[in-house]
N, C-alpha and C positions, 0 to 999 in steps of 0.2 A: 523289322518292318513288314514283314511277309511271312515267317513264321515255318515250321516243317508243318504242310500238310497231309503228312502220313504217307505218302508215297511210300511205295517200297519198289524192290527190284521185282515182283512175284508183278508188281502192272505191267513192265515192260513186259510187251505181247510182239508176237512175230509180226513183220510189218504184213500188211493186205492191200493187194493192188489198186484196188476200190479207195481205200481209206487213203491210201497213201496217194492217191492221184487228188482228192478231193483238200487234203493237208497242204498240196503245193498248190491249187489254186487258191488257200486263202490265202499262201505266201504271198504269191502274186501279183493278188487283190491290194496288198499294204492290214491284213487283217493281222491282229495281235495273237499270239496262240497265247492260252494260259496253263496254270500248273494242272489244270483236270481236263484238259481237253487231250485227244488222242495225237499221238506222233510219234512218228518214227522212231527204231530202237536208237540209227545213229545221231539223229537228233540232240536227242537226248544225253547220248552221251558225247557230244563232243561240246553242248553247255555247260553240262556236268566238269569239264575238263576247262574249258575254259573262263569260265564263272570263279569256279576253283582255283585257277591257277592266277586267275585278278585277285579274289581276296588275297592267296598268301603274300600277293605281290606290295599289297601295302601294308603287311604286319611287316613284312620282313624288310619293306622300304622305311621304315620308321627307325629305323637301326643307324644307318650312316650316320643320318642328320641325327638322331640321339642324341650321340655319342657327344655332341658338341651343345647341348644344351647347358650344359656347367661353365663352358668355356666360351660361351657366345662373347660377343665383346658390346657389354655396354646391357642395362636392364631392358629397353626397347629390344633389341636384337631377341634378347633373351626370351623374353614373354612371346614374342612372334613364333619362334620355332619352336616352343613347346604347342604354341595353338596347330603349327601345323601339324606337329608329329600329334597330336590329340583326334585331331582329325580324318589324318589315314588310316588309326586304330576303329575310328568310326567306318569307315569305307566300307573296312576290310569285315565288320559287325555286317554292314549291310548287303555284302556280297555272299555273305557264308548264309545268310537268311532267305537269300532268292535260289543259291545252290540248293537251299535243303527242299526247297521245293518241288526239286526233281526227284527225290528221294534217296539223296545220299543226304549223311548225318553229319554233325559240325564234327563230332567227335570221330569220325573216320576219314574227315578231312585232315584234321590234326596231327592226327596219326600217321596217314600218309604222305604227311607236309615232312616230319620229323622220322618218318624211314628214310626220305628221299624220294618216294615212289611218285608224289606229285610233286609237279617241278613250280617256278615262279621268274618273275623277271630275273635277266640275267643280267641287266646293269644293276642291282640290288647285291652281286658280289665282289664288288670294290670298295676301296677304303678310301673315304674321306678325309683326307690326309691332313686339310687346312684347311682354317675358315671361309676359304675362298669357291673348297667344293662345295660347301654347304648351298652357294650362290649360285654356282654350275648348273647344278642337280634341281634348285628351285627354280631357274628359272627355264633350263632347256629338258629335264631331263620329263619336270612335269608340262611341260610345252609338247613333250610326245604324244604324252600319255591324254592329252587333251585333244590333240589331232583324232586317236585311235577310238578315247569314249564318243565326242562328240559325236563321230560316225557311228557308233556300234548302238549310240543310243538310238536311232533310226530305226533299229533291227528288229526281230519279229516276234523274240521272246518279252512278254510284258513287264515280268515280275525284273529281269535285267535291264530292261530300256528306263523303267521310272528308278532302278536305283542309278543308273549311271544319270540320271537326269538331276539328280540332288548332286551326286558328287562331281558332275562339273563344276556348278557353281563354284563349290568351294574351291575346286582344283583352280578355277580362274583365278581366286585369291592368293595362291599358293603361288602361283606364277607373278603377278605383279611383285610379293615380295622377293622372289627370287632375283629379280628383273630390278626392284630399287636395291639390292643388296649389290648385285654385279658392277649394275652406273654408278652406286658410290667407291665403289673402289677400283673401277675401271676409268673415273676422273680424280681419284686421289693420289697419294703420292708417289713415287716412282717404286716403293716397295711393296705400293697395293696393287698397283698394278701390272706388276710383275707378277705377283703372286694369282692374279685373276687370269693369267694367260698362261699360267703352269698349268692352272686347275683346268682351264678349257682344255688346254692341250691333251693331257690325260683324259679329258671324259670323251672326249669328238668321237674316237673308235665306239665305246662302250653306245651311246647316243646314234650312235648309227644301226647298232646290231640291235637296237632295242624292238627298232620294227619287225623283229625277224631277218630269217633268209631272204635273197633275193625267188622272188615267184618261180623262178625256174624250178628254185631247192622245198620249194612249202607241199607239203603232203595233204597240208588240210584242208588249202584254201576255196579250193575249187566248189566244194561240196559245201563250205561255210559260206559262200559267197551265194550260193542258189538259194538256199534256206534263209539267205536273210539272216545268220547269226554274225556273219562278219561284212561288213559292209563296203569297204575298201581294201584293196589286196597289200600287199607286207609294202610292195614298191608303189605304188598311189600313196600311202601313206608319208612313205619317207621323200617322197618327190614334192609332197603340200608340203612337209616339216621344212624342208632346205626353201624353198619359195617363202614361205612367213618369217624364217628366223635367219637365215645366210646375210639377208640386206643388214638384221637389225646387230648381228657381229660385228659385220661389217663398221656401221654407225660409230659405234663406240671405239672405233681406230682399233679391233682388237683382228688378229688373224686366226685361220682354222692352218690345222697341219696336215693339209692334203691341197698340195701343188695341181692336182691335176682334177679337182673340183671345180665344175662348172656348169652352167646352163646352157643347153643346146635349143637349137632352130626349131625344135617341136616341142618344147616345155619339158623336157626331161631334163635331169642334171645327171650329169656323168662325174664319176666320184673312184679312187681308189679302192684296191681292195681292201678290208677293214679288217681283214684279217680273221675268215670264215671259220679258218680252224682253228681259232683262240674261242670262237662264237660256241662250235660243239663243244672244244673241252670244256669252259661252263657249264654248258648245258648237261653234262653227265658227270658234274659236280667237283671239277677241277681247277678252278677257279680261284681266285686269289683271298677269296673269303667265304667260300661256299660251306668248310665247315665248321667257321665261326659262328655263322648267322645261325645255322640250324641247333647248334650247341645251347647260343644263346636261346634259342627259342624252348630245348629239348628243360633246359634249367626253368622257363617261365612255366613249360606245363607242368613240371615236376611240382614247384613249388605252389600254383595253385590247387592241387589235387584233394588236398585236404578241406579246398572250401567246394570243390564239387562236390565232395563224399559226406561232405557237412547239411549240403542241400537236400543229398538224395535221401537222408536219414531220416530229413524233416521234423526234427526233434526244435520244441520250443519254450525248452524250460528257463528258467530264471532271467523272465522277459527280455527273451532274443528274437528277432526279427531276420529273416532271411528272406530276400527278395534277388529272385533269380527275373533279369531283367526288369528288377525295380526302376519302376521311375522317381519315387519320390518316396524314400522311409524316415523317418522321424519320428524320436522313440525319446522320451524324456523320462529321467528318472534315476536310479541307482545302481550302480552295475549292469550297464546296459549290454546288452552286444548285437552288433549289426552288420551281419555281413548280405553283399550285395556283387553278384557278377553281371557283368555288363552294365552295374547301376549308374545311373544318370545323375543324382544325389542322394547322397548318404549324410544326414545330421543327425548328430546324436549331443544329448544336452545332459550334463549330470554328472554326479561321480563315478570313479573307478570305469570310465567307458574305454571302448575297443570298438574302434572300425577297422572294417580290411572289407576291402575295394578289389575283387579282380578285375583287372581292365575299367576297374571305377573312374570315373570323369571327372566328378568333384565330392571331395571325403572329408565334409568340414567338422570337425570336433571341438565341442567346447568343453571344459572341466576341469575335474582334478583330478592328476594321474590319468593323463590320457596315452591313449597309443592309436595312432594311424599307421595302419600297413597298406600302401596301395602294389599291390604288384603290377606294374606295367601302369599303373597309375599315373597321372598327368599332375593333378593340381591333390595333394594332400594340406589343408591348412590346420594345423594344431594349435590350441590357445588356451593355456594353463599351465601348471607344475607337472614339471617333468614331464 
């Protein structure tokens, strides 16, 4: 969407009193800073980090609810959570495009996604255990996550305010399904509904720590809150979340497992402890799935490497078509071959054809003797022998 505009680290310049006084009043002002305007080194880098740590946050959220796209119940079900999990992979396209803005590279995000060195939501390392989380997680977990853009889309950085402005949308979609998936089985039978209070029961903690530490514990906040990159503090945040969604728990005759949750005489709700030290160990990647997720990720960039090394070769012999951020390749003819990263659609018409899709959205092949490989792929459709 945004693109790397060359930035590198050689721009970050030592801050200057002058500049840096004149950068806060356009904060002040509601003025937009963009990727070639001057700003502060910490600025900079605490977008850089948190930009960053939203994309990985919806690669590696796409993973739970995955898992259960095979096993969805019912073709409806089915086709929903593939659109969703299609979608976060989009996010996460659009988040790493506004990061690189600042002048880190997608591929040193990557890298330090799958060292560990950059971190990502910490409800993203629990298991989905049953169809029920899947429900959870659509409809409270992305309920968070819409409290925290919708706010942050207000903020000051341009190139992240208009991507989080697209991806609300969707995420509102993402929550109503989550929301008709819970009420059908929070008013269905006494085994689905069981099942829908196991799932909440388990996510409530994770759901809670999602907004972070309590303000007392946030390092960041303070300096994120003046600049305008984060717009409501960790506890504002989770005090709207429990106000919009505690009533609508409630509704559904379903309970939270915290006895001593409540709303007080000044609008704050007072809540257990969620258990802050299960929050760090997560966070320093001890967690109940922390080295799943990364594994499986460390496996997806393994196995796309050959069609990055395929791009950078830029070789185009026996009409092959390589479109890195294709939008639109269609190539007809006879042993064709079309690969496409981040492509949008990939058709290919003929014999002996081969697509391969990384992170492809739709890989439609017609022919004979076909092969579709999407890695991390959503929708591959094949149509012919073999």
């Amino acid at each position: 969407m945004y693109g790397n505009t060359n930035l590198t680290k050689d721009f970050v310049i030592d801050d200057d009193p002058t500049m840096l006084s004149e950068f806060e009043s356009r904060i002040s002002s509601g003025d937009k800073i963009e990727p070639k305007d001057w700003m502060p080194k910490e600025y900079r880098k605490q977008l850089i980090r948190m930009i960053e740590q939203h994309a990985h946050s919806e690669i590696i959220g796409a993973l739970p609810e995955g898992t259960w796209i095979t096993r969805a119940p019912g073709f409806r079900r089915k086709l929903a959570l593939m659109a969703k999990v299609q979608d976060e992979v989009g996010h996460a396209q659009l988040l790493y495009s506004a990061a690189e803005t600042l002048g880190k590279s997608r591929e040193e995000m990557v890298n330090d996604l799958i060292s560990g060195k950059s971190k990502y939501s910490n409800v993203f390392n629990y298991p989905a255990k049953t169809w029920a989380d899947t429900a959870v997680i659509g409809w409270l977990i992305d309920a968070a996550a819409i409290v925290n853009q919708l706010a942050n889309a207000k903020g000051s950085y341009g190139p992240y305010c208009r991507a989080l402005e697209r991806i609300c949308y969707e995420e509102s979609f993402h929550l109503k399904q989550g929301h008709d998936n819970t009420v059908y089985l929070a008013t269905g039978t006494p085994q689905q509904r069981e099942m829908v209070q196991e799932a909440l029961n388990r996510w409530w903690r994770p759901v809670i720590h999602f907004f972070g530490p309590p303000d007392s514990q946030s390092v960041h906040s303070e300096k994120l809150i003046k600049w305008k990159i984060k717009m409501m503090t960790n506890d504002e945040m989770r005090n709207q979340f429990f106000n919009m969604y505690v009533p609508k728990i409630h509704e559904l005759g379903l309970t939270l497992p915290d006895p001593d949750l409540k709303k007080n005489n000044d609008g704050t709700w007072s809540y257990s402890d969620p258990d802050w030290d299960e929050f760090w160990a997560v966070v320093k990647g001890n967690g109940p799935c922390n080295k799943e997720r990364i594994a499986v990720r460390r496996m997806a960039e393994e196995r796309g490497r050959w069609v990055r090394e395929a791009l950078q070769n830029n070789t185009t012999d026996n009409n092959s078509a390589f479109g890195f951020y294709a939008l639109n390749s269609n190539i007809s003819g006879a042993r064709n071959n079309t690969v496409g990263v981040n492509a949008l659609t990939l058709n290919t018409i003929g014999s002996n054809n081969n697509a391969f899709g990384y992170y492809a959205l739709r890989n439609n092949t017609i022919g004979y003797e076909n092969i579709a490989i999407g890695n991390s792929s959503l929708r591959n459709n094949t149509t012919g022998k073999y």
